[in-house]
C-alpha positions in Angstrom: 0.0 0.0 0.0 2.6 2.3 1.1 4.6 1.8 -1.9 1.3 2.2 -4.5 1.1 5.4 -2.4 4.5 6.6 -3.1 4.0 5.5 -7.0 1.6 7.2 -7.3 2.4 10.3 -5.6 5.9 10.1 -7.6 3.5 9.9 -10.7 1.5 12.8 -9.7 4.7 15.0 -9.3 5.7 14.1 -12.8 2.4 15.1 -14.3 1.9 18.1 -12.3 1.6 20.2 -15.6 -1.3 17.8 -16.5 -4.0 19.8 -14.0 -6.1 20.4 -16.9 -9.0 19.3 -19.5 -8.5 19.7 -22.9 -9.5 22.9 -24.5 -13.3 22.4 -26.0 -14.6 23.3 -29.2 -14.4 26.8 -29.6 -17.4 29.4 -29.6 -17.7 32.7 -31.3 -17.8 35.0 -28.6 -20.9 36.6 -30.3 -21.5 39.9 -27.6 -18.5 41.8 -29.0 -17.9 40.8 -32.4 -19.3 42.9 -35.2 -19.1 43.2 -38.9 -15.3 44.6 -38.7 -12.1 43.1 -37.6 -12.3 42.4 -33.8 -8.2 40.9 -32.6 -5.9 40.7 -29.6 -7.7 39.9 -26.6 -6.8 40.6 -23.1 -8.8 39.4 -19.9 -8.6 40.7 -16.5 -7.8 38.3 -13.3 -11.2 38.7 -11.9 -12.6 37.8 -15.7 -14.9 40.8 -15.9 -13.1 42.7 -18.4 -12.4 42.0 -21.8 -10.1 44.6 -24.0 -9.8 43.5 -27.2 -8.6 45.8 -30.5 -11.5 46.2 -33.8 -11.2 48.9 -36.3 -15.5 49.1 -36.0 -16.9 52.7 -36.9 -16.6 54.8 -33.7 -13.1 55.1 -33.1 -10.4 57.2 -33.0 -9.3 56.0 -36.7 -7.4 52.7 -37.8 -8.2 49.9 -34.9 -8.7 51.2 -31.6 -8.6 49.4 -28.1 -12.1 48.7 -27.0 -13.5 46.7 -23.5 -16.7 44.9 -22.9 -17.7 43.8 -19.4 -20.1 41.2 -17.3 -21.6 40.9 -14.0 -20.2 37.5 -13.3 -17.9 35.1 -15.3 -21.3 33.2 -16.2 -23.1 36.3 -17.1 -23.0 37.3 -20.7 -20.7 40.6 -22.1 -22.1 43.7 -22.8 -21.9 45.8 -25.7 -18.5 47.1 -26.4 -17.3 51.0 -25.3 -14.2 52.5 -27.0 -11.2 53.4 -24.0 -11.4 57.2 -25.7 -9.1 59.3 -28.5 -6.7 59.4 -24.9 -5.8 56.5 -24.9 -6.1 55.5 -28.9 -4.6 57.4 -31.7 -5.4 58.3 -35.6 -3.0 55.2 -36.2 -3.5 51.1 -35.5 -3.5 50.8 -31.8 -3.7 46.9 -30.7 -2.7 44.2 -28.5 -3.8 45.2 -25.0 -2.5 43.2 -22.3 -3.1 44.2 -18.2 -0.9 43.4 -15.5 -2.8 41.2 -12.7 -3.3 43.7 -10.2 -5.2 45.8 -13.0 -3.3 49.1 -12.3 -1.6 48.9 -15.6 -2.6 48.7 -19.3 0.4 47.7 -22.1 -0.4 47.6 -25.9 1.2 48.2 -29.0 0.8 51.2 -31.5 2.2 52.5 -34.9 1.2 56.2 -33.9 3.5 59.1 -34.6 6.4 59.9 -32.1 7.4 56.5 -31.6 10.8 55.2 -32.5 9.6 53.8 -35.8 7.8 51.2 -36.7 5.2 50.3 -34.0 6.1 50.8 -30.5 5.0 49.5 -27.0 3.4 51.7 -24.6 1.9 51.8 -21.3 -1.2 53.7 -19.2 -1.8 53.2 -15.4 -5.1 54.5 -13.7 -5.6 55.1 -9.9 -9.0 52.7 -9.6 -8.4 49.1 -11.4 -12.5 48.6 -11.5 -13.0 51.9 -14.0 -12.2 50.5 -17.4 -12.4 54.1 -18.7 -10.2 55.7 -16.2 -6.7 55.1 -18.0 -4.2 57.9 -18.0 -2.2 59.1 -21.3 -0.1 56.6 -22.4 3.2 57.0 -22.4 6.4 54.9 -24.5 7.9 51.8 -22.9 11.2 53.5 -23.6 10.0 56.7 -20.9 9.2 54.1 -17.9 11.1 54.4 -15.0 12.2 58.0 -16.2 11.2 61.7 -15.5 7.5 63.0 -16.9 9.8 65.6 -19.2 12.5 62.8 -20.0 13.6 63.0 -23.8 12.2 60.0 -25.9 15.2 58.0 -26.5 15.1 55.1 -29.0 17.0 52.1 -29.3 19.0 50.8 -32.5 18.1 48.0 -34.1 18.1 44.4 -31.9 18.9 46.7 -28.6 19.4 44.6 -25.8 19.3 47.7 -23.6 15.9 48.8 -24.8 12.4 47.7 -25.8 11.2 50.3 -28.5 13.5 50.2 -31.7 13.0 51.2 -35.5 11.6 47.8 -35.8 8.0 46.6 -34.8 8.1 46.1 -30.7 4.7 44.6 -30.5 2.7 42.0 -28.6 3.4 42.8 -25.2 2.7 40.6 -21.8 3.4 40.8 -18.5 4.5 38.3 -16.0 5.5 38.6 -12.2 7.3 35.7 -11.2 6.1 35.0 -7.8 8.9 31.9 -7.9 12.1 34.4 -8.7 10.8 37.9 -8.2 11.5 38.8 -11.8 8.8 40.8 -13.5 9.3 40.0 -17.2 7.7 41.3 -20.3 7.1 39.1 -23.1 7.2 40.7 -26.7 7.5 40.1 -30.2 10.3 41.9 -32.5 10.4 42.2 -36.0 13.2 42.4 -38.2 11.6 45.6 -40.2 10.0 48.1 -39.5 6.5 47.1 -40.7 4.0 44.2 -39.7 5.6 41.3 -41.9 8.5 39.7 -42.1 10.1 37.4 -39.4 8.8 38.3 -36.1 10.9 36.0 -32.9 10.0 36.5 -29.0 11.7 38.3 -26.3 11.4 39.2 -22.9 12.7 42.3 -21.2 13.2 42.4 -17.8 12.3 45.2 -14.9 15.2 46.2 -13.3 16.0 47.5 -10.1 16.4 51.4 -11.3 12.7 51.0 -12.4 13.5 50.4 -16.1 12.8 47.9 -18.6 15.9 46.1 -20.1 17.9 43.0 -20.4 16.4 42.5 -23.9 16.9 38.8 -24.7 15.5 36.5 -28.0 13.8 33.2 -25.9 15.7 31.0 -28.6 13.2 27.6 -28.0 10.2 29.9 -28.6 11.8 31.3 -32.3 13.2 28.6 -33.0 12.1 28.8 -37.1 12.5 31.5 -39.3 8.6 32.4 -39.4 7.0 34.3 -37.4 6.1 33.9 -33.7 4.3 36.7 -32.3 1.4 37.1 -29.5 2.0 35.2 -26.3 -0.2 34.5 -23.5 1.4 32.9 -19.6 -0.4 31.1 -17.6 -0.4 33.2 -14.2 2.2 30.4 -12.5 4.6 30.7 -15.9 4.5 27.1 -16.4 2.4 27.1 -19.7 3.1 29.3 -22.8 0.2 29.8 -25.8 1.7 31.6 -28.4 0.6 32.5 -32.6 3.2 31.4 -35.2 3.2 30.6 -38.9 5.7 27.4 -38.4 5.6 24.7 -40.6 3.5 21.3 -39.2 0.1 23.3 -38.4 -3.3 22.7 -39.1 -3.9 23.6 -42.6 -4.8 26.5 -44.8 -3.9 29.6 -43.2 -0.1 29.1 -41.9 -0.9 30.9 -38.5 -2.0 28.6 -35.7 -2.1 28.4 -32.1 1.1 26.5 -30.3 1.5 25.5 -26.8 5.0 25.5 -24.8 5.7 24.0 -20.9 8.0 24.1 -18.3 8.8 22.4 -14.9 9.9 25.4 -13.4 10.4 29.2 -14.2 13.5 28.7 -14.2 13.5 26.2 -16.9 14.0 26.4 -20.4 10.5 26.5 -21.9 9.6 23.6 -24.4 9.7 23.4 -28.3 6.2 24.5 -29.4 3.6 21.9 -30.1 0.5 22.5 -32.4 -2.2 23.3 -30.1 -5.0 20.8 -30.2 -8.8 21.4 -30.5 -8.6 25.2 -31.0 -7.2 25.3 -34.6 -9.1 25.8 -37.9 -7.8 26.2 -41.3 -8.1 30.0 -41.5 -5.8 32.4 -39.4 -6.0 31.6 -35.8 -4.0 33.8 -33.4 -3.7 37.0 -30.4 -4.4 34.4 -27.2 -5.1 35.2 -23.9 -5.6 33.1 -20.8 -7.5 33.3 -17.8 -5.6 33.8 -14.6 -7.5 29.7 -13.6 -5.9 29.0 -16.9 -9.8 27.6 -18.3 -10.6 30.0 -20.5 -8.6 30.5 -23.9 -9.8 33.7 -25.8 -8.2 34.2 -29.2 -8.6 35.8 -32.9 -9.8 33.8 -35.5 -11.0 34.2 -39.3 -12.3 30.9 -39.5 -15.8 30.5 -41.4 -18.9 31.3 -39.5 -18.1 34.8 -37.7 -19.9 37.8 -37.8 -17.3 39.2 -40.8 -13.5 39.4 -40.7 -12.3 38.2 -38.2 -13.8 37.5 -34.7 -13.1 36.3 -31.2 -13.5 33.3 -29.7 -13.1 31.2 -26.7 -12.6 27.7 -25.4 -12.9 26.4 -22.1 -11.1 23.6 -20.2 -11.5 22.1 -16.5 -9.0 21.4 -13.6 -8.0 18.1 -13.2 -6.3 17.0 -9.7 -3.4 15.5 -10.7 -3.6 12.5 -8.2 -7.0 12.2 -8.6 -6.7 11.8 -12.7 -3.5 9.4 -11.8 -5.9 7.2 -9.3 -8.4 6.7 -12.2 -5.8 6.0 -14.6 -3.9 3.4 -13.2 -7.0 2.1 -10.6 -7.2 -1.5 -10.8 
């Protein structure tokens, strides 16, 4: 018995990464989307707040950042409200992401005054329930620094600093309650437009209050395609990321992969196709749930309400021991 019991418990610790369901079928997350392009989603921890960028008439021009709300994570979203011409631009502004405490908004935007290309920027507000009550944003490149601080820009592949003449795009933040670290994932191109080869990095917050220690995560770029959006599960042991690699689904070449680790510490692990989710039109921009059971993402596949839509999929917890007990139960 007290050997089973220390199989099994061995087993369980093995398969601690395996604490969930698959991902269903997905569903067209009909409340938001509308006729235009709807992309890039971003959920809050308490799962009452969806951002999301769509170029939709009623913006501030090109695709703004929008949010739609509900009462309770089974209640349904409401319609969608624009976050204002303070916080968007006359140019594309996209890929929201908040940090957990919901003080602080990232996204990415090709307006003018940037370094080139599109840039990363950042808002904070003072109450994290008012999803209209973001500051002005300011450039990644200004955090840390003095409110009259010159703008400066760093050359191409900096390792010193975010915002280059290239696209800096994609952003999302990670506290590492394991190491202290707070990271910020992001995707760099290698022009100064939206294609072209596009790998994943992570800057680093360091202890003058600035964002640096620029590194490529090699086993996340590991082709020469592009790998963009990313989306961490709130314990950094599971990675969902868009990339147009060879070996996905079909059709359209961008698809949603999946990476794990052990540890934060670890290396993470060479992408894998994620299953269920896929279609064979473009399929991309994830976003997790802090549980880690709800996927949100951007898909064109057929059946939307025109362009292309969001979607979700849902998955369970599963107790590790408990899924080990049924498995191997005589």
């Amino acid at each position: 018995m007290k050997k089973s019991l220390l199989c099994l418990v061995l087993m369980a610790s093995a398969a601690s990464a395996q604490q969930f369901s698959e991902w269903s079928v997905p569903v067209n997350v009909s409340q938001i989307n509308s006729s235009s392009d709807e992309q890039h989603p971003a959920i809050s921890k308490d799962g009452l707040s969806l951002y999301f960028a769509s170029n939709r008439p009623g913006g501030c021009g090109g695709s703004d950042l929008w949010v739609s709300q509900r009462a309770s994570t089974d209640s349904p979203w409401e319609a969608p409200v624009n976050l204002g011409c303070s916080i968007n631009s006359s140019a594309n502004d996209l890929a929201p992401n908040l940090t957990a405490d919901g003080y602080r908004l990232f996204f990415h935007s090709f307006r003018d005054g940037g370094c080139g290309g599109g840039d990363i920027y950042y808002a904070d507000r003072k109450n994290r329930r008012d999803d209209l009550g973001w500051g002005p944003p300011r450039n990644l490149n200004l955090f840390g620094r003095d409110a009259d601080a010159p703008l400066v820009c760093g050359g191409v592949g900096s390792t010193f600093l975010v915002n280059t003449p290239n696209t800096d795009a994609g952003p999302n933040h990670f506290a590492d309650a394991a190491t202290g670290a707070t990271l910020l994932y992001f995707t760099r191109s290698d022009q100064p437009t939206m294609l072209g080869d596009f790998d994943i990095y992570t800057a680093e917050l360091g202890a003058d209050g600035i964002w640096g220690s620029v590194t490529r995560v090699n086993e996340l770029s590991t082709t020469p395609y592009r790998d963009t959006r990313t989306a961490i599960r709130h314990d950094g042991l599971e990675m969902i990321l868009s990339s147009e690699r060879p070996g996905g689904f079909g059709g359209d070449a961008r698809d949603l992969w999946f990476s794990t680790r052990a540890r934060t510490l670890d290396r993470w692990s060479i992408p894998a196709l994620l299953p269920n989710v896929n279609s064979a039109s473009n399929d991309g921009g994830p976003a997790i749930s802090w549980d880690g059971t709800e996927l949100f993402f951007t898909s064109a596949r057929p059946g939307g309400q025109g362009g292309s839509d969001i979607y979700v999929s849902t998955r369970i917890k599963i107790s590790p021991v408990k899924e080990l007990r049924l498995r191997y139960a005589p």
